[in-house]
Backbone as ProteinMPNN parsed JSONL, in Angstrom:
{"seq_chain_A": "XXXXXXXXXXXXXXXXXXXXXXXXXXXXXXXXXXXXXXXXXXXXXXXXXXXXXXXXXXXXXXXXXX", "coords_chain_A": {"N_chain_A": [[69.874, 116.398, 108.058], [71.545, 115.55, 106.284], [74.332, 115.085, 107.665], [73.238, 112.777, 108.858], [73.687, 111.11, 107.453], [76.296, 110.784, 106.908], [76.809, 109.739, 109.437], [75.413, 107.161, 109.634], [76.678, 105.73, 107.618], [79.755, 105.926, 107.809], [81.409, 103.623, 109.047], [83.494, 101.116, 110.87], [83.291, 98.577, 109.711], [83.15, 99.709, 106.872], [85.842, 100.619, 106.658], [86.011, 102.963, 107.876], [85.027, 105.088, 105.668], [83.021, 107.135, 104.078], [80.581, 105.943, 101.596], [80.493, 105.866, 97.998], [78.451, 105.145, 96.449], [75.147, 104.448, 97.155], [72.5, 102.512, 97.38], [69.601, 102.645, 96.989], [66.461, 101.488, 96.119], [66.316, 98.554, 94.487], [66.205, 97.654, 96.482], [68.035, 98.212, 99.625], [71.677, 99.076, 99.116], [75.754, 99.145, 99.097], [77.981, 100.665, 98.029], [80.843, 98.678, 98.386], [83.709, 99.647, 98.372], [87.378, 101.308, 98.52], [87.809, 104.344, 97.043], [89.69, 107.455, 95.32], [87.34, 109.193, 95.518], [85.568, 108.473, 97.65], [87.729, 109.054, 99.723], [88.471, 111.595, 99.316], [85.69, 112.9, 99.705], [85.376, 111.592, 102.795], [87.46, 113.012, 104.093], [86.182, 115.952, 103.611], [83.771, 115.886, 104.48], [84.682, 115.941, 107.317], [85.806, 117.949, 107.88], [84.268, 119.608, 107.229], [82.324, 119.012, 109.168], [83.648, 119.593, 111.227], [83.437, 122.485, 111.284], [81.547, 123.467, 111.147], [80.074, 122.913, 113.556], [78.831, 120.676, 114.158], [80.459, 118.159, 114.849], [83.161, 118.323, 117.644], [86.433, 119.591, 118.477], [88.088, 117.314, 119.861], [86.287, 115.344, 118.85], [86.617, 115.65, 116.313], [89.373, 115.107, 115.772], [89.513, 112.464, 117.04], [88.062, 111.173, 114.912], [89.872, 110.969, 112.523], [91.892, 110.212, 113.096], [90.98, 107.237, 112.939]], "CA_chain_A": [[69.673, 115.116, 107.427], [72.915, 114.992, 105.23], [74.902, 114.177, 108.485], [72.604, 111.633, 109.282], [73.961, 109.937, 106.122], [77.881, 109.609, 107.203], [76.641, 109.14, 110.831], [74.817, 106.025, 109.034], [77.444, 104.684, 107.046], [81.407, 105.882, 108.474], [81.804, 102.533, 110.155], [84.409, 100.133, 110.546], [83.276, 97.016, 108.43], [83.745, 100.207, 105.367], [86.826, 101.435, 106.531], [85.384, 103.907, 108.567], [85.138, 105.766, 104.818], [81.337, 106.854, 103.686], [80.671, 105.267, 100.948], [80.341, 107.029, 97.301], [77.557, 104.938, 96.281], [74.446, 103.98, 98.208], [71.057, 102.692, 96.151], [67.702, 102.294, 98.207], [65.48, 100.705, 95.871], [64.945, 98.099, 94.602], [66.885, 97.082, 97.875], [69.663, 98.472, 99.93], [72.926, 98.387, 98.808], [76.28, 99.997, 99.384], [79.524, 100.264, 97.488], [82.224, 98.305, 98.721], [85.116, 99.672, 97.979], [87.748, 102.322, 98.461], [87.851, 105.278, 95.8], [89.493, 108.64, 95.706], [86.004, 109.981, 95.827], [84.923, 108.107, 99.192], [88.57, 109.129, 100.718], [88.095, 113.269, 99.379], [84.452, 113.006, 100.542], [85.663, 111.865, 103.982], [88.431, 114.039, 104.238], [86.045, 117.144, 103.147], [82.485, 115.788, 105.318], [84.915, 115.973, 108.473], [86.614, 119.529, 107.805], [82.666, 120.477, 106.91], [81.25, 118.99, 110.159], [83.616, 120.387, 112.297], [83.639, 123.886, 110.974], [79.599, 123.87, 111.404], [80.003, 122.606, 114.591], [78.733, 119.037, 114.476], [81.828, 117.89, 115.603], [83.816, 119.341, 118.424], [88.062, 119.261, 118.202], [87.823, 116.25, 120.544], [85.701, 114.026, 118.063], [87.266, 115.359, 115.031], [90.604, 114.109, 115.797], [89.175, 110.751, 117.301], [87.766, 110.725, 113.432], [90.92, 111.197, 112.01], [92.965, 109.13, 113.72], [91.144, 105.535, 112.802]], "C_chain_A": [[70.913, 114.62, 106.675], [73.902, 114.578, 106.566], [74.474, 112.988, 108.673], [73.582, 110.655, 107.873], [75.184, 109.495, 106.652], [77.731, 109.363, 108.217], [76.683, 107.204, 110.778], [75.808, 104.966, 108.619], [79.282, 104.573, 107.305], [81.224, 104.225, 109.478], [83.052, 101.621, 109.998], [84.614, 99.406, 109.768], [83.732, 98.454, 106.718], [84.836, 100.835, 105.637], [87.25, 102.613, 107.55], [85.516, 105.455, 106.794], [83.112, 106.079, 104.43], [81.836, 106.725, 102.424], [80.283, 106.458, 99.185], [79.469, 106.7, 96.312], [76.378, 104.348, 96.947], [72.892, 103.833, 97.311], [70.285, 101.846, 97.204], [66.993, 101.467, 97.565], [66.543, 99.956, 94.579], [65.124, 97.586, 96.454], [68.083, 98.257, 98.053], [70.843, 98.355, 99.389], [74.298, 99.289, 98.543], [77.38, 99.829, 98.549], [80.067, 99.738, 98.238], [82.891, 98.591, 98.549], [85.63, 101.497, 98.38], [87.706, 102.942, 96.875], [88.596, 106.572, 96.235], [88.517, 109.154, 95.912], [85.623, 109.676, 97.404], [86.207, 108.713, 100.128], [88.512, 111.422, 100.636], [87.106, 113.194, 99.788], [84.651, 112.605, 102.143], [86.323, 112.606, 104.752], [87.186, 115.895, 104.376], [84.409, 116.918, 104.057], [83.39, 115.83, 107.023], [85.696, 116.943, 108.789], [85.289, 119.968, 108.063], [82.246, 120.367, 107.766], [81.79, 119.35, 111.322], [83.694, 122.052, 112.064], [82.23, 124.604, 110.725], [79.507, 123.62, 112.317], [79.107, 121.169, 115.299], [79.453, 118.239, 115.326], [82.634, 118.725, 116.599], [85.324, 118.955, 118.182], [88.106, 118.146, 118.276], [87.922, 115.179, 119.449], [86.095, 114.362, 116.449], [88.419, 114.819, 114.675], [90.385, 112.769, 115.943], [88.938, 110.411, 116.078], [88.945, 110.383, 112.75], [92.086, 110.286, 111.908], [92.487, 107.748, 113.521], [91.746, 105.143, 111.45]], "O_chain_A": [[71.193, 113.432, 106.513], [74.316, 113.431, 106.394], [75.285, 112.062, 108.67], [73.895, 109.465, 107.846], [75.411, 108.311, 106.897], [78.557, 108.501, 108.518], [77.365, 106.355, 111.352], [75.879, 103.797, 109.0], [79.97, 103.573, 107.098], [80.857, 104.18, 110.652], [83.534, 101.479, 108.874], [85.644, 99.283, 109.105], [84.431, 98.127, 105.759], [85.035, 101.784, 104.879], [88.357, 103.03, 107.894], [86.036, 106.557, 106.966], [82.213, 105.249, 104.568], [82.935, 107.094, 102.01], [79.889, 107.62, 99.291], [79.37, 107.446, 95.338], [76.812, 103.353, 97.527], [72.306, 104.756, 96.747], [70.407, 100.831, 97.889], [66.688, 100.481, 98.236], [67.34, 100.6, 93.896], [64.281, 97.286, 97.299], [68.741, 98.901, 97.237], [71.085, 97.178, 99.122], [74.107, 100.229, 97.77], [77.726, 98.662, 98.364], [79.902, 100.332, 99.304], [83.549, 97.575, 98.321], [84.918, 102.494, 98.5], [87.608, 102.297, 95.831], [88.337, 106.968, 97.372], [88.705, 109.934, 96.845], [85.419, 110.572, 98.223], [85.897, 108.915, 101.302], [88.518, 112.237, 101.559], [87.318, 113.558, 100.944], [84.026, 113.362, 102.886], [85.989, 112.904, 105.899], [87.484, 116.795, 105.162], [83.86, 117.997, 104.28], [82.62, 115.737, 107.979], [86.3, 116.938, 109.862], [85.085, 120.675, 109.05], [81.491, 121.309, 108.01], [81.118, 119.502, 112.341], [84.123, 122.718, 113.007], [81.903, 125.72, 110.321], [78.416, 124.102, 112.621], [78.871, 120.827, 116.457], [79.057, 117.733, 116.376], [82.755, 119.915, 116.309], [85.457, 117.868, 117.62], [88.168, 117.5, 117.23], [88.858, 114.451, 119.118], [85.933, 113.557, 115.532], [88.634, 114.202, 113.632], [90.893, 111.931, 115.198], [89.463, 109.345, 115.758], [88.931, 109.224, 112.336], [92.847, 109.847, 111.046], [93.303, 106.878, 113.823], [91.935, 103.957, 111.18]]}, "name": "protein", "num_of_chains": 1, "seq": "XXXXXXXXXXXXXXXXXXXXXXXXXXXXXXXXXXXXXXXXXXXXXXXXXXXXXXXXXXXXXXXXXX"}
């Protein structure tokens, strides 16, 4: 389930960064913005998901590289 989260939100329109706030109720709603936190949390969710094997070499470089 915790992949499911940067699956969810790594996208283009943010950067391709997950985000380092995200609030559900009362509504949706996502940070905008870069932070060291969102750029060490991407850096450290794409070491973590290929070294569990989520990711294969392949698609961790393709990550890497946008």
């Amino acid at each position: 389930y915790t992949w499911h989260f940067f699956e969810r939100f790594i996208r283009e329109e943010y950067h391709y960064l997950a985000p380092d706030n995200f609030q559900e109720d009362p509504r949706p709603v996502i940070a905008k913005r870069t932070s060291p936190t969102n750029i060490g949390l991407q850096l450290l969710t794409q070491v973590s998901a290929y070294d569990l094997g989520y990711l294969n070499l392949k698609e961790f470089i393709k990550r890497e590289m946008r």
